[in-house]
C-alpha positions as CSV (number, residue, x, y, z in Angstrom):
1,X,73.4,-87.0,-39.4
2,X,74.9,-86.0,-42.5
3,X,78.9,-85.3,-42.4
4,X,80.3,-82.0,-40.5
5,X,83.2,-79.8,-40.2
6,X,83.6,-80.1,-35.9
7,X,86.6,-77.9,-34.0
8,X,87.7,-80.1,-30.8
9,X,89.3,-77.7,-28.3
10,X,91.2,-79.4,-24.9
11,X,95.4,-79.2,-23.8
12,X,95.0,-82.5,-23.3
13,X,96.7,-84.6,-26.3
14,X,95.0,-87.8,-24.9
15,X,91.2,-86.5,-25.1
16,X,91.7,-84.6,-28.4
17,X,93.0,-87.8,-29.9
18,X,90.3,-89.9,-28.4
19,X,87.5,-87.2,-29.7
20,X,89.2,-86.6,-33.6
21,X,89.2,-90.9,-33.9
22,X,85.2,-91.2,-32.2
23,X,84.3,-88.4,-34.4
24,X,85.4,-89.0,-37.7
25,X,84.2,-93.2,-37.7
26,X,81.2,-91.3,-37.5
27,X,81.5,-89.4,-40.7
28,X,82.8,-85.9,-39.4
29,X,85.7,-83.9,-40.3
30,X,88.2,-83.1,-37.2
31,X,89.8,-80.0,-36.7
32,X,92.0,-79.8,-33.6
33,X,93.2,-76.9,-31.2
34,X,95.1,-76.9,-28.1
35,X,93.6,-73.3,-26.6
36,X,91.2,-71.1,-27.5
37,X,94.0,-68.5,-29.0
38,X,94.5,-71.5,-31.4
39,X,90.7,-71.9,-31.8
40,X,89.6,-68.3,-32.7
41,X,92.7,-68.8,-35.7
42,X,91.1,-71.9,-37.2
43,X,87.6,-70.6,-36.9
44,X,88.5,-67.1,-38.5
45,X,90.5,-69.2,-41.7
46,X,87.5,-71.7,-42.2
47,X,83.5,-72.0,-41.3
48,X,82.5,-74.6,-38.6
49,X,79.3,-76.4,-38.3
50,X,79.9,-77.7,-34.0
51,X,82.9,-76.6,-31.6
52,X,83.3,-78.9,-28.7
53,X,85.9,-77.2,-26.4
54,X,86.7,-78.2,-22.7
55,X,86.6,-75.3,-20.0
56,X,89.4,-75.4,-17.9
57,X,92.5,-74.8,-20.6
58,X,95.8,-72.5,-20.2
59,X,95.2,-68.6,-21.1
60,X,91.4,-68.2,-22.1
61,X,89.1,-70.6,-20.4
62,X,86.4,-72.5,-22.9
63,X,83.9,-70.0,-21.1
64,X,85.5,-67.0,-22.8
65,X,85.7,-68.9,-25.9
66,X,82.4,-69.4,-25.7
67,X,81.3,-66.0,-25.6
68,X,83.9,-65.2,-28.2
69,X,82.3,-68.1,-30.9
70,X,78.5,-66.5,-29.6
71,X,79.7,-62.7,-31.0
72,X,80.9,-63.3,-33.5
73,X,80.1,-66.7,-35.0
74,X,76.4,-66.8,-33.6
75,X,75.1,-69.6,-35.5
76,X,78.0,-72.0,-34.5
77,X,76.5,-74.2,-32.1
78,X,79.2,-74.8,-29.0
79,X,79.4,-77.7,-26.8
80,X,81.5,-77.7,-23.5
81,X,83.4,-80.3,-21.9
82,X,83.4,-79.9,-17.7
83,X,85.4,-82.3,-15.3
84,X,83.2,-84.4,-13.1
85,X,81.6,-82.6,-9.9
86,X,81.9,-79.2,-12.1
87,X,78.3,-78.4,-12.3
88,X,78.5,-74.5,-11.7
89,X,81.2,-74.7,-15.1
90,X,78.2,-76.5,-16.8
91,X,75.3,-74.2,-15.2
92,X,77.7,-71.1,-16.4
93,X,78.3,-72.7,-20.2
94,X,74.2,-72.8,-20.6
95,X,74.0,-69.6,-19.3
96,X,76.2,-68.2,-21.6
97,X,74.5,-69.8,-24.9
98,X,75.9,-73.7,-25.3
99,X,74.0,-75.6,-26.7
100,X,74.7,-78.6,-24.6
101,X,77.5,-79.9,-22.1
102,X,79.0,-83.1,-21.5
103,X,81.1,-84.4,-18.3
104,X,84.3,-86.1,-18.7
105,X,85.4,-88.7,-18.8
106,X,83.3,-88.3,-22.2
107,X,81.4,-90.9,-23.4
108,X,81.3,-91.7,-27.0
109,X,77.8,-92.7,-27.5
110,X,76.4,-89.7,-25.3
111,X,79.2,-87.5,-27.5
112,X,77.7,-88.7,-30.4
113,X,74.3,-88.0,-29.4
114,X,74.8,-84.7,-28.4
115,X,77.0,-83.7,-31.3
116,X,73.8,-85.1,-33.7
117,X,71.2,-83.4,-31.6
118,X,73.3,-79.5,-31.7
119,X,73.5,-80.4,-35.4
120,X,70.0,-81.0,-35.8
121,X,68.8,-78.1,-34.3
122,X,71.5,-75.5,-36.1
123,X,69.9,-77.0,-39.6
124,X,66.6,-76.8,-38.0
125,X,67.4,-72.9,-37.3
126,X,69.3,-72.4,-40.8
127,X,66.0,-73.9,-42.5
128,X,63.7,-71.3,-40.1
129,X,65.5,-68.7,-41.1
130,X,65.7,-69.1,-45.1
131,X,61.5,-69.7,-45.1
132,X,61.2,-66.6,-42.9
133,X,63.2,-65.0,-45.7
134,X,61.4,-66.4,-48.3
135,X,58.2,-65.2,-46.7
136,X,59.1,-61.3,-46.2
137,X,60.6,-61.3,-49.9
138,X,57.5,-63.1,-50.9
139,X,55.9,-60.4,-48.9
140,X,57.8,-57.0,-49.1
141,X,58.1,-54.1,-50.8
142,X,60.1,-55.9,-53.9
143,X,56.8,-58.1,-55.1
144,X,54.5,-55.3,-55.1
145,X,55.1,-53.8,-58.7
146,X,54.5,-49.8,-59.4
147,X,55.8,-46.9,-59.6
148,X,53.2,-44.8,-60.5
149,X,52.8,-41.7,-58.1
150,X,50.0,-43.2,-56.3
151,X,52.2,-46.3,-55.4
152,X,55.4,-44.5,-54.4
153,X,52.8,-42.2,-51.6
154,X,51.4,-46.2,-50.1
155,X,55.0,-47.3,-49.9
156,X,56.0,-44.2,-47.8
157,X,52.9,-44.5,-46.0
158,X,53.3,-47.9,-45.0
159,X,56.9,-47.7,-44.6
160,X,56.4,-44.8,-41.9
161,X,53.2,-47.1,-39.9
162,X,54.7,-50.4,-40.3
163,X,56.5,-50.1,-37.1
164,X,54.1,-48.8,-34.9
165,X,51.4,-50.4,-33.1
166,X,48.7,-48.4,-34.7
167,X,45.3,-50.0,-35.8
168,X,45.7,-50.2,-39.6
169,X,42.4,-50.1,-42.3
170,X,43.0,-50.5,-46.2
171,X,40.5,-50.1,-47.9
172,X,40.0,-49.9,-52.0
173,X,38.5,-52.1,-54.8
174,X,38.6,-56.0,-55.0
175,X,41.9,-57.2,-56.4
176,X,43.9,-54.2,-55.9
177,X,46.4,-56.3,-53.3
178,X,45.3,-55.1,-49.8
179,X,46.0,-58.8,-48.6
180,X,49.7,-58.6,-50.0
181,X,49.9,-55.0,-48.5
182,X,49.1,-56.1,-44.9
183,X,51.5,-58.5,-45.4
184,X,54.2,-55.7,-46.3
185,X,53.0,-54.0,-43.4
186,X,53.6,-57.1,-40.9
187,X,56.5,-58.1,-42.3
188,X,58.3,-54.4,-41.8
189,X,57.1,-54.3,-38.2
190,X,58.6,-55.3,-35.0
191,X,56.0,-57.9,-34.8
192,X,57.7,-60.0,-37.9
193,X,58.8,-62.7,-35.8
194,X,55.5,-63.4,-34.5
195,X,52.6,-65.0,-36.5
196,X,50.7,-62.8,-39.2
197,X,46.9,-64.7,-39.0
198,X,44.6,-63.9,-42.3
199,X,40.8,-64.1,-41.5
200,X,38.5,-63.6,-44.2
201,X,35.2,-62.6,-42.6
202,X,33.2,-62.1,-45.6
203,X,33.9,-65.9,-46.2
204,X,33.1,-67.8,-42.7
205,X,29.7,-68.0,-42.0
206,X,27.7,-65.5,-39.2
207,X,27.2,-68.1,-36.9
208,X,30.9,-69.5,-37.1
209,X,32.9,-66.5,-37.4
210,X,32.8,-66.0,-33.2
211,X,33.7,-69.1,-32.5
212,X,36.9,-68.6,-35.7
213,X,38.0,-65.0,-34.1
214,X,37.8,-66.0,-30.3
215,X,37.8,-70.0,-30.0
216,X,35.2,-72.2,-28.2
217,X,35.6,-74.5,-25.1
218,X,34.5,-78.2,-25.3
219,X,30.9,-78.7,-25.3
220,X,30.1,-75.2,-25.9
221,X,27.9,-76.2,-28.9
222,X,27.3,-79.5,-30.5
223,X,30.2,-80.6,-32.6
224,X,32.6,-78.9,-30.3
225,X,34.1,-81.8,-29.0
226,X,37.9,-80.6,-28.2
227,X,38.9,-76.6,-27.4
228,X,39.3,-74.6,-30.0
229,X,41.6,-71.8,-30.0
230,X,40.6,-68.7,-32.2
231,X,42.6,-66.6,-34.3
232,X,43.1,-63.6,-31.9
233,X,44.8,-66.3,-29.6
234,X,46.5,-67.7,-32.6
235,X,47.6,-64.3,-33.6
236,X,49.2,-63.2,-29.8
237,X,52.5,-61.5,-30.3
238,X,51.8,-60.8,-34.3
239,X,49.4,-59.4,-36.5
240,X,45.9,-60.5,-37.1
241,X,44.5,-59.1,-40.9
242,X,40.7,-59.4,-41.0
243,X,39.9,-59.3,-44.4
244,X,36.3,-57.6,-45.6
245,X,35.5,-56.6,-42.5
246,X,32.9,-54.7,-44.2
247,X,30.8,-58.0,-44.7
248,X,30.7,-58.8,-40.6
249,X,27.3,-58.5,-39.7
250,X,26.7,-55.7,-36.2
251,X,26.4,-58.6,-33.7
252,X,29.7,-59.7,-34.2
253,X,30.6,-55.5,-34.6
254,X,30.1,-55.2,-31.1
255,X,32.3,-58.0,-29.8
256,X,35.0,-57.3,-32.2
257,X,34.8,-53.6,-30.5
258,X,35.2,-55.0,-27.3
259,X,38.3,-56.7,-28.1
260,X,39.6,-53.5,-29.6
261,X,38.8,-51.3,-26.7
262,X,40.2,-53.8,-24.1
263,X,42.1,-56.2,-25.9
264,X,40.4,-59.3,-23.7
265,X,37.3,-61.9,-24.3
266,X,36.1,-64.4,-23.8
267,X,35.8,-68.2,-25.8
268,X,32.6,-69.4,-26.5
269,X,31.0,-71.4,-23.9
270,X,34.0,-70.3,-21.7
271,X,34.2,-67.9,-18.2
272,X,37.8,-67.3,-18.0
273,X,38.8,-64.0,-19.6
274,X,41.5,-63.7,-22.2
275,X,44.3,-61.0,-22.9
276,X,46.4,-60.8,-26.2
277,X,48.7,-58.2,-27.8
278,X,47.7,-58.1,-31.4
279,X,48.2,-56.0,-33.5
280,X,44.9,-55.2,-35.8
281,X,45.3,-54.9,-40.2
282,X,41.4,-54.5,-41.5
283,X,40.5,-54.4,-45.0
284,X,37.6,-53.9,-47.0
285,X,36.3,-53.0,-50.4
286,X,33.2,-51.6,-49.1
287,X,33.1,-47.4,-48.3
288,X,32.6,-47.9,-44.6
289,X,31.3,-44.2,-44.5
290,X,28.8,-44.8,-46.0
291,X,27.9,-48.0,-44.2
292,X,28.1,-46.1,-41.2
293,X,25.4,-43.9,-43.0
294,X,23.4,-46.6,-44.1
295,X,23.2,-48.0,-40.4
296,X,25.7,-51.4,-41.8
297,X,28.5,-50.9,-39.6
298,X,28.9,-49.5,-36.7
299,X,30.5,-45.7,-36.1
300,X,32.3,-46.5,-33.3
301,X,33.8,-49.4,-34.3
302,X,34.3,-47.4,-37.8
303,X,36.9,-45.0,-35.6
304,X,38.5,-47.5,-33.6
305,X,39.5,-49.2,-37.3
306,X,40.4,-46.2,-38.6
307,X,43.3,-45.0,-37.3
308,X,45.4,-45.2,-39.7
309,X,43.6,-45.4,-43.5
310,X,45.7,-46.5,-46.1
311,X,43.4,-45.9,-50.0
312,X,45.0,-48.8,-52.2
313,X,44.3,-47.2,-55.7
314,X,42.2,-49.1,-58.6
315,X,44.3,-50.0,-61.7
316,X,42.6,-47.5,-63.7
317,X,44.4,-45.2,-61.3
318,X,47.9,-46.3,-62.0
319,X,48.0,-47.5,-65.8
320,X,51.4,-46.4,-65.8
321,X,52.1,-49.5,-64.2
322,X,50.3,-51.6,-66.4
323,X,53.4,-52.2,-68.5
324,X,56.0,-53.1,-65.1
325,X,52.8,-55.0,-64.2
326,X,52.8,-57.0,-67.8
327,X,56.2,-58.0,-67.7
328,X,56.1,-58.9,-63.9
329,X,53.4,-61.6,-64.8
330,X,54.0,-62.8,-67.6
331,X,57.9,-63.5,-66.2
332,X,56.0,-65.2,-63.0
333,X,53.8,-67.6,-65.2
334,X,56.9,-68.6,-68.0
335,X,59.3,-69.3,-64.8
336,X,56.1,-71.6,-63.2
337,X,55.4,-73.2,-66.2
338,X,59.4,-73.6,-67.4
339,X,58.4,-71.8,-70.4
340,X,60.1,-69.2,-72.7
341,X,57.3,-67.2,-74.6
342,X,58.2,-63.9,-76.5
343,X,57.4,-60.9,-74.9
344,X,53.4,-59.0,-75.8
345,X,54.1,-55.9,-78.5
346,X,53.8,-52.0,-77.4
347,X,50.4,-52.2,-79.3
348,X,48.9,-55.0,-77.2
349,X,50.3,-53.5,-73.8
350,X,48.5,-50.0,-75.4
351,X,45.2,-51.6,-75.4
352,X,45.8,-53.1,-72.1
353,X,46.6,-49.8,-70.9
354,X,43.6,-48.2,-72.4
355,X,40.6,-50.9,-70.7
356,X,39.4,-50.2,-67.2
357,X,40.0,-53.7,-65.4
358,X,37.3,-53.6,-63.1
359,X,38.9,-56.8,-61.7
360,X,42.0,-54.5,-61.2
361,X,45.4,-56.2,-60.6
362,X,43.8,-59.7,-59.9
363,X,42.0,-59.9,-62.8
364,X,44.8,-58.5,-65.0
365,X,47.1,-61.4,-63.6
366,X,44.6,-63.7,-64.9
367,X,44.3,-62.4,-67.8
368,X,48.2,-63.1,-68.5
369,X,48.1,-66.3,-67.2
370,X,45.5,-67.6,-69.6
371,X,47.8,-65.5,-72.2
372,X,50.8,-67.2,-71.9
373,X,49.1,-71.1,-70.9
374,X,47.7,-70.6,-74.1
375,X,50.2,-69.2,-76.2
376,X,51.1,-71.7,-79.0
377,X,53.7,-69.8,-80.8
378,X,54.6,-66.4,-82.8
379,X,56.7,-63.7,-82.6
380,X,54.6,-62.2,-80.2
381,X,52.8,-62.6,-77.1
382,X,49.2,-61.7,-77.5
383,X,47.1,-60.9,-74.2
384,X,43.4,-60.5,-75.6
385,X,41.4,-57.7,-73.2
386,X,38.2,-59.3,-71.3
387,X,35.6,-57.3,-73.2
388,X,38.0,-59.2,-76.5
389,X,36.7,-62.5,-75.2
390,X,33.3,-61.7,-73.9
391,X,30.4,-63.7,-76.0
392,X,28.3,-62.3,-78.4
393,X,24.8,-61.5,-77.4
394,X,23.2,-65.0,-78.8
395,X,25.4,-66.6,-76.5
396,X,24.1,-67.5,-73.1
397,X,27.0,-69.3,-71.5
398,X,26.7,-69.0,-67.8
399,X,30.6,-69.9,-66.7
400,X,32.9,-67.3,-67.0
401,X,35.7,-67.8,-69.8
402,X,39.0,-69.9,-69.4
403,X,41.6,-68.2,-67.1
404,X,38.7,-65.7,-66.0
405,X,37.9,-65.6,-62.1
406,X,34.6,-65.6,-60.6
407,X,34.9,-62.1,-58.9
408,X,36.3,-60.4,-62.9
409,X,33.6,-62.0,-64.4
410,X,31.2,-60.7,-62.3
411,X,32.3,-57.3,-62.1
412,X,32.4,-57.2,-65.7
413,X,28.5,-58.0,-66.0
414,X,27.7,-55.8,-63.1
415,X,29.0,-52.7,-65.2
416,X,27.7,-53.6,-67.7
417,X,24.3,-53.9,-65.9
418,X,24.8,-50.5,-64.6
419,X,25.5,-49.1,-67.7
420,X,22.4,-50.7,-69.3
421,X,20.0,-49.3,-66.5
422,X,21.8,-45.7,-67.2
423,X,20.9,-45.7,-70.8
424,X,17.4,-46.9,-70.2
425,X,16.3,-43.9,-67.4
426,X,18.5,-41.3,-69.5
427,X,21.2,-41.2,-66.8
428,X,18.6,-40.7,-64.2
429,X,21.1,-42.5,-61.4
430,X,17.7,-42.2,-59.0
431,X,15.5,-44.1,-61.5
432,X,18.2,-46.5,-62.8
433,X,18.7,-47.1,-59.3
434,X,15.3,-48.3,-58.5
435,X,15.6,-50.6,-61.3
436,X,18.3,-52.1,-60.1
437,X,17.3,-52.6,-56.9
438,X,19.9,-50.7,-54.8
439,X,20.0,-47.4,-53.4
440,X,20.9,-44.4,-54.8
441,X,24.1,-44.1,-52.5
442,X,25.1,-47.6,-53.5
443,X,24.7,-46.9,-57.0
444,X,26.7,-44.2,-57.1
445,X,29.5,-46.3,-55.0
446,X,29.0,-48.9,-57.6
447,X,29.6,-45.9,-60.6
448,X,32.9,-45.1,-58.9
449,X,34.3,-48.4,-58.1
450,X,33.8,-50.0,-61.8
451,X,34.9,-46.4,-63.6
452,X,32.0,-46.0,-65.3
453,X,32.1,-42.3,-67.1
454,X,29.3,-40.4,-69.2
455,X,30.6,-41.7,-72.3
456,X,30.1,-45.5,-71.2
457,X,26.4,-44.6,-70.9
458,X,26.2,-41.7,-74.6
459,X,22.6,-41.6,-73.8
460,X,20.7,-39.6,-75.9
């Protein structure tokens, strides 16, 4: 263990000498007081890492001191020194929050090991609690950029549900930042100390996602050769976010319900019944009203989800934040990349302003990032728009574009495909419809969703 600043308390001159010379061979700096008046001054004029005081002193016993280190010096670990036989003194010191005791006559190589192992586990704490810091200002309100009107009314929103138990549905395009949201949510909730469990369902497989959400015993299908606990397990005491619940086919509907209605179930292949408190974040992209309507998704399951509904709005809704946005990302990817690149012109964050970004947030952050990995000098950033580096029509390149994702690329074509079949029925949305293949409901879903407006399709 690396060096320490220790605090040896004891009236006895003979054990606080013995203690400062075992103590600092190994490596530690020795502070000594004779009471715990004396004590409580050196700790209030300089920080310790350990205090090691003995219990039975003149004036204030080690106990008290104790108690006074654990107010108001609570991540100073303390260790007590009893006299031999004393074992309600050391039953009373654990009680009241030391981290370890030792009988005297002290040995030094049980001293030694105590002091290591108290030291151990304050840096283990100190490191807990700077990731669980890093995580909720990874996670909070700070990293989610806007200030746009319709971002200022989800803040409040969430700010005023966070802390309840409530069932919580987001729901709004792909790429908008539901999954950063439900982190917000978690993070501002009573449940923060406990586990926050993601689960996408659109991406595990029908026949899996059971045994993913509510575990399996051993045997209980072949491969399943150890148990396997499940997410809601995983997720007692905390939040569990399932992600596109929209996609979860109606089998799994009803089980899900079941869990939601009595909070208990069962593993697969298992008879013993199961209780968690967890608290439920959905989100989806899908209009689960209309799923209801089209006989998808269960109505019941619909209300027991929708407690609290929480519309994350398209970027096409907020373009004022476009430019907060802009300068958020393009700050993120110079810092990762150690990087200083000039800063885009008003023009180019006009025309970012002005396109629809069907991919929303997520595809403008890609966007940026292919920007500024590919910047190679000038006095000005440029960010070129996606429909700036689509292919012309002779090209038939079926990969999406450098520093374009799957889902952007895809949405891109889709509205485009839409538009296309608009123009060729005269904006007929029944007929282009039919030649699309979807229903006229789903269509119109589909108009919404990508922004799509009577002047994209000027049919004549």
């Amino acid at each position: 263990m690396s060096s320490a600043q220790l605090l040896v308390v004891d009236d006895d001159r003979g054990v606080r000498t013995a203690l400062r010379v075992n103590l600092s061979k190994a490596g530690h700096t020795v502070t000594l007081a004779t009471n715990a008046d004396e004590a409580l001054q050196a700790l209030r004029s300089s920080p310790f890492d350990l205090v090691i005081t003995d219990v039975k002193m003149p004036g204030e016993t080690g106990l008290t001191l104790l108690g006074r280190v654990r107010e108001a010096w609570v991540d100073t670990p303390v260790i007590v020194m009893t006299g031999y036989g004393s074992v309600e003194d050391a039953v009373s010191a654990m009680k009241a929050g030391a981290a370890d005791y030792i009988i005297k006559p002290v040995e030094k190589a049980e001293l030694l090991l105590l002091v290591d192992r108290a030291l151990q586990t304050r840096a283990l704490r100190a490191e807990l609690i700077a990731l669980r810091q890093e995580v909720e200002d990874k996670y909070g309100f700070d990293n989610i950029i806007g200030t746009s009107d319709a971002m200022v009314r989800l803040y409040e929103d969430i700010s005023a549900v966070a802390d309840s138990s409530a069932t919580v549905l987001l729901h709004g395009p792909t790429g908008t930042g539901k999954e950063l949201l439900a982190h917000a949510i978690h993070y501002r909730s009573a449940r923060r100390s406990g586990p926050l469990v993601p689960v996408n369902c659109g991406a595990i497989p029908e026949q899996l996602l059971e045994s993913e959400l509510f575990g399996h015993e051993r045997g209980a299908f072949t491969g399943a050769v150890r148990q396997h606990l499940g997410k809601f397990e995983q997720a007692d005491g905390g939040t569990i976010l399932l992600d596109e619940i929209g996609e979860m086919d109606l089998h799994m509907q009803v089980k899900l319900l079941r869990v939601l209605q009595s909070g208990t179930f069962q593993r697969v292949g298992g008879t013993k019944t199961l209780t968690v408190d967890v608290r439920i974040v959905a989100a989806t992209n899908r209009d689960l009203r209309e799923e209801v309507r089209e006989g998808r998704f269960r109505e019941d399951l619909f209300y027991r989800l929708n407690v609290v509904a929480l519309a994350v709005p398209p970027l096409r809704d907020r373009r004022d934040d476009i430019p907060l946005l802009v300068d958020h990302f393009v700050a993120t990817f110079c810092k990762k990349d150690k990087r200083d690149v000039p800063r885009p012109s008003h023009e180019t964050v006009q025309r970012l302003m002005s396109y629809a970004w069907p991919g929303n947030v997520r595809q403008l952050e890609h966007v940026i990032e292919r920007a500024v990995i590919l910047h190679r000098g000038g006095t000005s950033l440029e960010i070129p728009t996606p429909e700036d580096l689509r292919p012309s029509r002779d090209e038939h390149d079926p990969l999406p574009p450098a520093g374009t994702a799957l889902p952007d690329f895809l949405a891109e074509h889709e509205r485009h495909a839409i538009i296309a079949a608009l123009k060729l029925e005269n904006g007929v949305q029944a007929r282009a419809a039919r030649r699309l293949g979807i229903s006229r409901s789903n269509l119109n879903y589909r108009i919404q969703k990508l922004d799509i407006t009577i002047k994209d399709v000027a049919y004549e």
